[in-house]
N, C-alpha and C positions, 0 to 999 in steps of 0.2 A: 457381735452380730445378734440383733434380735428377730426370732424365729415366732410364729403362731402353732403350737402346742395345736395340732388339728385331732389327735385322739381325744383331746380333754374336752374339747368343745363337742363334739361328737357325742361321750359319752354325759355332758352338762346337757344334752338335746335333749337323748332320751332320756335322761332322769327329770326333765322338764314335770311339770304337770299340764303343761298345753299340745295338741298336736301339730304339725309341721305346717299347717295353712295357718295355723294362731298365730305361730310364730313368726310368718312370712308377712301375714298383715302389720303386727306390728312392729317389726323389722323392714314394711314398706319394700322388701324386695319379694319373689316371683317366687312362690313356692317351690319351682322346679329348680331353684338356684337350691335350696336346700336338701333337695332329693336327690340330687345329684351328686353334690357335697356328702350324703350321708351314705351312698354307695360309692363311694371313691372314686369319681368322677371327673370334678373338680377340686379346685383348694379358693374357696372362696380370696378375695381379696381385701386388706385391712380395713378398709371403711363397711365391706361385707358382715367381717366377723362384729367388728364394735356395735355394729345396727342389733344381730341376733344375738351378743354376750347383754346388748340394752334391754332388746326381747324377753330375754330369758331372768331377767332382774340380777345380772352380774354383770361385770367390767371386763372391758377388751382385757384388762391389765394381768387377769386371773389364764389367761390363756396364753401368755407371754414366756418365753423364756430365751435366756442370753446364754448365748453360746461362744465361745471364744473361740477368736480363729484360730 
């Protein structure tokens, strides 16, 4: 099974050099999809995270990890 690694993206946000509307713009989704996502709110969804790991100049692929059932 592969999982999205939601701490690592979290803590690849904040160590960004952009803040959370930068990244919303060019991730083309709603700023408050990530505010929400960064108080543990929601769990974004795969096409979500791929947009903000493009955002943030990394790959969905870095946020991945395979877990065996």
């Amino acid at each position: 099974m592969i999982l999205v690694n939601y701490k690592k993206l979290s803590r690849a946000i904040l160590c960004s050099s952009m803040t959370q509307r930068e990244i919303a713009r060019k991730a083309g989704i709603d700023e408050t999809t990530i505010s929400r996502f960064m108080h543990g709110k929601v769990h974004p969804i795969p096409p979500t995270v791929s947009a903000i790991a493009d955002a943030i100049g990394m790959s969905m692929d870095d946020f991945l990890v395979i877990q065996n059932e």
